[in-house]
Structures are given as C-alpha cells and as structure tokens.
N, C-alpha and C positions, 0 to 999 in steps of 0.2 A: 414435447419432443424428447426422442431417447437421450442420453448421454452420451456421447462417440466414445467406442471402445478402442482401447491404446493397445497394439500388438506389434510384434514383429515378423517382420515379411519381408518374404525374397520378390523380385521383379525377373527373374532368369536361373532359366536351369541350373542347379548345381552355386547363385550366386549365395554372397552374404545378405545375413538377415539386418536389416531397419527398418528403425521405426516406421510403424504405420498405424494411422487414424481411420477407421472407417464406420459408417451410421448402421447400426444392426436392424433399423426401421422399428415398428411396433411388434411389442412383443406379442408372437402369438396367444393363444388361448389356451393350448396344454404341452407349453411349455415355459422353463424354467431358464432364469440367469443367475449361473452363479460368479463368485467372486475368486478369482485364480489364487490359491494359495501356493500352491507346486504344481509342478507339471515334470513327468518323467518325459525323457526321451528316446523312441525306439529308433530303431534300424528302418524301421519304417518310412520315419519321419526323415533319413535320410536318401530315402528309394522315393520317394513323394517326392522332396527337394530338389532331386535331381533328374526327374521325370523319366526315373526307368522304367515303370508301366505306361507311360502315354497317357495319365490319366490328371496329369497336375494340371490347375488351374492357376494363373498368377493374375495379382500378388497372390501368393501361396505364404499362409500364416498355419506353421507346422502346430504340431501336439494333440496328442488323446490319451493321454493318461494322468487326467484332472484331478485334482482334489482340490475342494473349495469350497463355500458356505453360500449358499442360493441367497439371494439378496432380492428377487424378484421372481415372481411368479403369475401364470396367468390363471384366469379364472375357470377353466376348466380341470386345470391342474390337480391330480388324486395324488394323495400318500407322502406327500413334500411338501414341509415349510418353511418360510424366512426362515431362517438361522440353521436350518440341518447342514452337515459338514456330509458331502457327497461325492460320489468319484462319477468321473465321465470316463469309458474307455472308445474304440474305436466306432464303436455304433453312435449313432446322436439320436436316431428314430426310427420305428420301424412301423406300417400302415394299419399295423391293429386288426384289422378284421381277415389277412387272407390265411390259408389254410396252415401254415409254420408257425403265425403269429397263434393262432387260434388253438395250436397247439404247445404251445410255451417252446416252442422255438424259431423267438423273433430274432435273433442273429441269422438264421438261415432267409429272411424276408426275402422277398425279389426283388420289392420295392424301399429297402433299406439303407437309411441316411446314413453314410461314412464321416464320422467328425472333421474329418480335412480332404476331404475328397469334394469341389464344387462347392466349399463353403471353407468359413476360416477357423481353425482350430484354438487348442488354449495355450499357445505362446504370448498371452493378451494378460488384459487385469482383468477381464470379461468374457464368458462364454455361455453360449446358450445350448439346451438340447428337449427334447419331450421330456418331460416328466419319468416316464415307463426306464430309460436309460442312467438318469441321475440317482445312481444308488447311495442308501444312507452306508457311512461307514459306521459299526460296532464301538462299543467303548473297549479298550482298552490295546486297539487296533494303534502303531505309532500313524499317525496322519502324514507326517512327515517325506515317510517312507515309502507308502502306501502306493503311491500311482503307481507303478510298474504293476501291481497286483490286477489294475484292470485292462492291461492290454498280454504281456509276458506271464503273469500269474495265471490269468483266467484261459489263456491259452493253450497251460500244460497242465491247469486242472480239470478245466472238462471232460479230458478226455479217460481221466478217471474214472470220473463220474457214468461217462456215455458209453464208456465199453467195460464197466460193470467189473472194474479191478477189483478184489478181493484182500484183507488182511492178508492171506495164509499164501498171497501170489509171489512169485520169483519174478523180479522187473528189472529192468534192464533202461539206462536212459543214457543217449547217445548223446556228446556234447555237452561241455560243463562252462557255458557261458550264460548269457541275462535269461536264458527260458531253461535250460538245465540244471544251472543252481537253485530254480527254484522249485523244479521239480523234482529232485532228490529230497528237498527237505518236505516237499507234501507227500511222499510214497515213503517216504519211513514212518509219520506221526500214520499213515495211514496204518502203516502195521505191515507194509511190505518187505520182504529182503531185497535190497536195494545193489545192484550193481550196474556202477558206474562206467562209462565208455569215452576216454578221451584219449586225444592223439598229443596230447604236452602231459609230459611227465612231470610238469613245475605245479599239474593242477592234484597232483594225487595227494597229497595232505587236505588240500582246500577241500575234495570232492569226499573225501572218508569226515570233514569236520562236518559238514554239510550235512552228513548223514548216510551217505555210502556205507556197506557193508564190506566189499570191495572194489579196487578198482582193475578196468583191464586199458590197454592201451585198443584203441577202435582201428587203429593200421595192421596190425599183429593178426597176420590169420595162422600162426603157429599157435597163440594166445585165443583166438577165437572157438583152436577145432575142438579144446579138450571140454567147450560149451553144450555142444551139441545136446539137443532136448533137453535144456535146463530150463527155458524161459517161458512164462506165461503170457508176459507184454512186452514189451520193448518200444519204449519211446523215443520216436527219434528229435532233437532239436537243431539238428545242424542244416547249412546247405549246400553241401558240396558230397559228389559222390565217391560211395566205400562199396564194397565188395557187400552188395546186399542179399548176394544168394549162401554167404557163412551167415549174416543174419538172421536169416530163414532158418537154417537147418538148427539156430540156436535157439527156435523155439518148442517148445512142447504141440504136441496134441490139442488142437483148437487152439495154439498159442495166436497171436497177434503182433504184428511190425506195423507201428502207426506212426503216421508223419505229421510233426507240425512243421517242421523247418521246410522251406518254399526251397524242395531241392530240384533245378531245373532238366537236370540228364534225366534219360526216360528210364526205369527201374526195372532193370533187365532180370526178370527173375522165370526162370522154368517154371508153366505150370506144373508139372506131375510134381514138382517139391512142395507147392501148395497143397493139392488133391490129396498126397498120398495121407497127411497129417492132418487132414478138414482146415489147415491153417489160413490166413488171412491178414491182407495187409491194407490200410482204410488208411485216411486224415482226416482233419477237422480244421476248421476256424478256431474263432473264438467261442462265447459260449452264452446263455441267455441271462436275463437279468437275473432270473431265479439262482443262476449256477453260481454267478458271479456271488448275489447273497450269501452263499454258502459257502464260499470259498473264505469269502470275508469272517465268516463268524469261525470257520474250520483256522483259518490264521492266528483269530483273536484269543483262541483255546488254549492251541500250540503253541503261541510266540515264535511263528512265522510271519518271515520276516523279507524283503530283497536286499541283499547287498547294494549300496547305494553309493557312490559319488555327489556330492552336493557343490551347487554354482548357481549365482545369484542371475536372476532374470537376464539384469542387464550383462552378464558376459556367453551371452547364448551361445555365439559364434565360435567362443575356447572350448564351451559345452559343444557343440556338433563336433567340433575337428577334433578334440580326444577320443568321442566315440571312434570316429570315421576310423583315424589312425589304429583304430584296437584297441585303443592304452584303461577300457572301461571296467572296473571291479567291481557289479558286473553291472550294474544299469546308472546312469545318470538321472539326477532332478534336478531340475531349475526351482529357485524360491524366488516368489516374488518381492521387488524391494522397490 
C-alpha cells in the first residue's frame, strides 16, 4: 500500500489551509514521486484557492513550483532517477502523442494535466507528475530558490525564446513584480538594452539593480511619447490596464507588445497602428520541458536568480496572506520542516 501523503488543504473557497491526508493509490507506470523540498507560491495559487476561474476542486492542496528529490519512480519512467533533485511547475502531464506534444510543445497539449487543477499539488511532503514534466535542476543552480523559476521564470523566458529576441534588441518589460524582476535580469544576461516600465517609483533602484538600463514610470504618457519607435519587444507582466495604444506606437517596425500578465479589459488598440508598422501583439503560457531545461542551465550561467521570501511549510497560511496583502519581495517559498 502507498504511503498517505501529508499536505495542506483548503475545504472552501478563499478558506484557511489544514492539514490534510490523502492515499495517492498506485503509482503509475511513467510517472514519478518526488519528495517536497520548497515549494514557491504563485498568485495563482491564490486565484485557484479562491476559485476565481471556477475551476477549483476541494480539498484544494495549492502549489506548482516544486523542487524536490524523486523518491519513487514507475517502471516506464525515461530520463529520471531515485535521487535527482527536480522542479515540477504548472504542467504535471501532458498525452505524448498529439500534434503539440509531437512537436515539442507539450504545454500547449489539449489534453494537458495542470498540477492543481482536479488533482493536489505540492503544498505536501509528496508529489507526483510524468516523468516528461519533472525536470532535473543543473548544478550550481541555488535549489532553494529555484521553484519560482518553473512557473514565474519559465513564463517570461519563453517568450524570449518563441518570439526570437535578439542580443542587439531594445526591450521593454512592463511591471517589476514576481515575473518582471525576473525578466529584466534574463533580457540583460541575454544582451538586451533593457528598459524598465513601472508605476511605483520606490521600485526604480530595485529595477536598474536588477539589470534595467533604464527606468520609465508605465502611467506617464508624457514619459512614454518621447519612446516612440524605440522598442523591438516589449513585455508585458502586469494585469491591470494602461494606455496600450502609446505602447504600440513605442514599438519599432515589426516590433512586438506580448502579454503574459492575465490582463482581463479587452485591448483596445487601432488596427491601422498595427498594419502601418507590420507590428504585432501575441501571449503565451508557460513553456515546454525543453524551454524550461534551458532556462535552468541559462540561470546557472548567469547567477540568475528570484528574489525570494522564505516560510516554513507549517506557516503557509502567514505565507498566502503576505503575498495576498502585496507585502512579497518578489516571490514566496515554503520549506519543508
């Protein structure tokens, strides 16, 4: 018989998290248990908790940004052994054979397991996922730190990757909170000139140490106009809406306005300001296991790193409501004790 895995779980929307026991049954066949070391916690994990997509299940056992050492493995299992130190982020699985998977992009699956979405995440001392999603972490990577890299990290590096930034590019990243500070420090090691877009002026030292080149304030469209066709990318991480048609006009020629921040007002932009420039404005998810790999080993180079708050498993509940409250510099980790 399995072990029953120890996690903490809500029974109602928006409640506090307790203890909770539950039997994970037999381990599948290519998939993998690992052992919870840290676990970051996203903003997610409090839009989950409180069931503002309608998609929570309870008990609802938050977290997907694992890091932990596989203790258990099933027999079909490729590429992962007892002892590797691994990160789980929002994916758990994805169905291997349809046409995204078969193209190395199994985050875009259809038929793709969400690590706390219908099943319980790693707020536990135990978590399971396929194999394909438990990625090894690099030496020299802090482990400690590390989870926010696979849900926040891998989120503002794909898009790096997938819309084919350049060294020699002029970028632009809106928001200097848990997915923008970490985006400024991977578009500088990348070789970007990097400017920064935030609406608190308390953040313009953090966001120039960070790796900013400089900063502008993101409400300032007196501050915005003298932008115009400077920008090649421009990332956004925030979700709340700005004036996105000075955003537009701040990009270059084929430049790009890409969204990962989940901004819910519809993005009121003229087409002729697109057409006239070929420009274009896209989002993404997260990113695939391959991306993720390289994010990791691009971290372990650089000495990139997430600003981090650290809190012991058992105070989860001071852990959720400092994020909720704001008060996060910039991402939370739970250690397990």
């Amino acid at each position: 018989m399995p072990t029953p895995i120890q996690a903490w779980s809500a029974t109602t929307a928006g409640g506090r998290l307790s203890a909770f026991e539950y039997d994970p049954g037999p381990l599948q066949p290519e998939h993998v248990e690992i052992r919870v070391e840290h676990c970051g916690i996203c903003h997610s994990d409090l839009s989950m908790l409180d069931n503002e997509w309608k998609r929570t299940v309870y008990p609802f056992v938050p977290g997907h940004e694992v890091v932990g050492r596989v203790v258990a493995r099933g027999e079909q299992v490729k590429g992962v052994n007892v002892g590797d130190r691994v990160g789980l982020g929002w994916f758990s699985a994805s169905c291997m054979c349809c046409t995204q998977c078969m193209s190395g992009d199994h985050h875009l699956c259809p038929n793709g397991e969400e690590t706390i979405v219908g099943r319980h995440g790693g707020f536990a001392d135990r978590v399971r996922c396929h194999w394909s999603w438990a990625v090894r972490l690099p030496e020299g990577l802090d482990h400690a730190a590390a989870g926010p890299l696979f849900c926040g990290g891998i989120t503002v590096f794909s898009p790096i990757v997938e819309c084919d930034v350049r060294p020699t590019d002029r970028v632009g990243v809106i928001g200097i909170g848990g997915l923008g500070h970490m985006a400024i420090q991977f578009l500088n090691k990348w070789g970007c000139e990097v400017t920064a877009f935030t609406s608190s002026e308390a953040k313009r030292a953090e966001a120039q140490a960070l790796g900013a080149h400089q900063v502008v304030t993101s409400t300032d469209r007196a501050a915005l106009k003298p932008l115009a066709g400077r920008f090649d990318f421009i990332l956004v991480t925030v979700n709340v809406k700005l004036d996105w048609a000075a955003y537009v006009a701040a990009l270059r020629p084929r430049g790009r306005l890409h969204f990962v921040g989940a901004v819910l007002d519809p993005i009121g932009v003229n087409g002729f300001h697109l057409i006239g420039g070929q420009k274009t404005i896209s989002g993404s998810p997260m990113g695939s296991p391959a991306t993720i790999t390289r994010m990791l080993d691009f971290c372990a180079r650089h000495g990139i790193a997430p600003q981090v708050e650290r809190f012991p498993m058992s105070r989860v509940n001071d852990a959720l409501e400092h994020l909720r409250a704001g008060k996060a510099r910039y991402r939370v980790v739970l250690t397990a004790d």
